[in-house]
N, C-alpha and C positions, 0 to 999 in steps of 0.2 A: 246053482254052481256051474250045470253045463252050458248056460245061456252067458253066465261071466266068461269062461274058459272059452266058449267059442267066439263072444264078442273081443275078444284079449287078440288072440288067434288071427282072428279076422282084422284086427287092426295094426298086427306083424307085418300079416299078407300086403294090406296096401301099403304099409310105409316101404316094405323092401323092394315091393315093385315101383313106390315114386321114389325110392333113392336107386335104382337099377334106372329109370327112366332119364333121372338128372343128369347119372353119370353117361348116357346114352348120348343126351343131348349136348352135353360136358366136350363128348369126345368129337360129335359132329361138328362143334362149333371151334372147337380146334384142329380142325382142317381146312386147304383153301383147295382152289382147282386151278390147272394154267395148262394151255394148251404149249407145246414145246415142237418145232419146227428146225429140222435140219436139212443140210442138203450140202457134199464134198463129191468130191473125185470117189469111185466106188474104191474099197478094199475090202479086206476081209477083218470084221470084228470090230466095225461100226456098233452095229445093234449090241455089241457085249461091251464094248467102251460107255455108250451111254447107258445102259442099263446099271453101269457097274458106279457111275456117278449118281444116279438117282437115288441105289439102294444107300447110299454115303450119306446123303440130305437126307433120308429118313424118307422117301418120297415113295407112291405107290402106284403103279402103270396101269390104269385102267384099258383102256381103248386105245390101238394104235395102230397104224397104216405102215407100209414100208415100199419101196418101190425104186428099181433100176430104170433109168431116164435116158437114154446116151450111154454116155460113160460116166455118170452120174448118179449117185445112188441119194433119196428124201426118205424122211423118217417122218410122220407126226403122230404125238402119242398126247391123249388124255393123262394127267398125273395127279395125283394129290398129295400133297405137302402138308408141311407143319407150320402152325398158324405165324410163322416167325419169317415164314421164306418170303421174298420177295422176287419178281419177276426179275429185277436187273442181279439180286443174290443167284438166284437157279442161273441164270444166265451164265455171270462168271465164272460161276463152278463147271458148266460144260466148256466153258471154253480153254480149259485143261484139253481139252481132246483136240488134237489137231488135224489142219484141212476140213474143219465144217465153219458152215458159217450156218447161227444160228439164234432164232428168234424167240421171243418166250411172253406170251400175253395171259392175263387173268381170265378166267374164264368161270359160269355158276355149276354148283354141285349138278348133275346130270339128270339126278333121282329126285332132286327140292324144284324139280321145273316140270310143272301140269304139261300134260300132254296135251292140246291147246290149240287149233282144232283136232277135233279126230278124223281120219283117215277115210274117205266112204269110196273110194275107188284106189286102187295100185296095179300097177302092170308091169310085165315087164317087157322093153324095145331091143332092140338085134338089127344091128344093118352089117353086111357081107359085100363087097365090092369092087369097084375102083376108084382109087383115091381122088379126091377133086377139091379143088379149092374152096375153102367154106363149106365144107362138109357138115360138119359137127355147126356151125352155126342156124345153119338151114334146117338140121333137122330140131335141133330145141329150140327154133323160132317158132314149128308148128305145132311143138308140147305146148310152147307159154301161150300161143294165141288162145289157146283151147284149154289155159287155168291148169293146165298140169306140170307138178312141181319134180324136180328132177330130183332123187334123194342120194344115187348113187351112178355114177358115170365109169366107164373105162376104154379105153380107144386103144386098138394097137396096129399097128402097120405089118407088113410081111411081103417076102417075094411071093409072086403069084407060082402057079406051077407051071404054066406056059405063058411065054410071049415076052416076057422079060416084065412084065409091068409090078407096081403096088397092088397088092388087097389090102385093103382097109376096114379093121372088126369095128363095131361100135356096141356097147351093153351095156344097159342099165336099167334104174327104176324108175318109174314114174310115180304122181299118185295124184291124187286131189281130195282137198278136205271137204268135210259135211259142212253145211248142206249143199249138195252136188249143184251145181247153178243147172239153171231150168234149160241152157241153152246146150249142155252137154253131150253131147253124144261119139258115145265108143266110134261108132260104124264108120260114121263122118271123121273120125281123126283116121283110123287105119286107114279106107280112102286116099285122107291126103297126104298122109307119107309113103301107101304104096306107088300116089301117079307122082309125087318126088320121085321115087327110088327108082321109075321108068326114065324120069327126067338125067339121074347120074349114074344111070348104068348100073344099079345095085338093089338090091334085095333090104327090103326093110318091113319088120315085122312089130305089133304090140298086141301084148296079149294080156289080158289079165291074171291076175295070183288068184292063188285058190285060197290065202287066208287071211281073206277080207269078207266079214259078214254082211 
């Protein structure tokens, strides 16, 4: 009798967890992902104008960037949709919002993508200075020579506080996947971007993150 009742029981338990599962998959599979891409003259309630179109589409703002340029304000936000939306639909639905001009491409679920290689170094770079021509090019020419993949950048400009000239920030991340190629070496990259950083009159630093095993 208890061996019926618990086999009975026990065969509840898995059907509800493979129809909890179905529906799971059910719901995953009706949703899509698009990356969404603006950029207008700055105002105020940009980011509430499209927010307020997304939540309309039934759409859901994962990840997203935001950023004054000039007098110019860019937006890009990860989204997800309903399995109905199309990139040129999302599209014309923002384009309700006026003074952006704006892009909208397919993009895969975030979470359904192996993380592919793994990560065996990360650091993070900082250059402080004066501003020079091909800057930013010169110094992630001496990331890529040496396999290191750039994951996050940000560059901003500023008056100096004497002399009248530019300083110029640069920060971001670096990293390189496993397996580390043999010919790597930390010591040798810091090196060549601090006798760069003698070469443009500025301060340039990498250092490693502390949460990389």
């Amino acid at each position: 009798m208890f061996s019926t009742f618990a086999a009975s029981a026990s065969r509840r338990v898995v059907s509800n967890w493979t129809k909890q599962k179905v529906s799971s998959v059910r719901q995953f599979s009706s949703q899509q992902f698009f990356i969404v891409n603006s950029v207008g003259l700055d105002r105020s309630g940009i980011v509430s104008d499209m927010t307020g179109v997304m939540d309309k589409a039934g759409c859901n703002i994962g990840e997203s960037r935001a950023v004054k340029l000039g007098n110019h304000f860019s937006v890009m936000m990860l989204v997800s949709a309903p399995k109905e939306e199309t990139t040129s639909s999302l599209t014309e639905q923002l384009k309700v919002i006026d003074g952006l001009t704006i892009t909208t491409f397919e993009t895969s679920d975030p979470k359904a993508i192996e993380v592919n290689p793994q990560t065996g170094w990360s650091g993070q770079f900082k250059l402080s200075g004066a501003d020079n021509p091909g800057i930013v090019y010169k110094v992630t020419s001496v990331l890529s020579k040496n396999r290191l993949s750039i994951e996050s950048l940000l560059t901003t400009s500023e008056d100096a506080p004497f002399g009248g000239t530019k300083l110029f920030k640069m920060e971001g991340v670096a990293t390189v996947s496993k397996p580390l190629p043999k010919s790597f070496n930390i010591v040798s990259v810091q090196e060549e971007l601090s006798a760069l950083g003698d070469n443009l009159n500025c301060d340039i630093e990498l250092s490693p993150s502390d949460d990389i095993s």
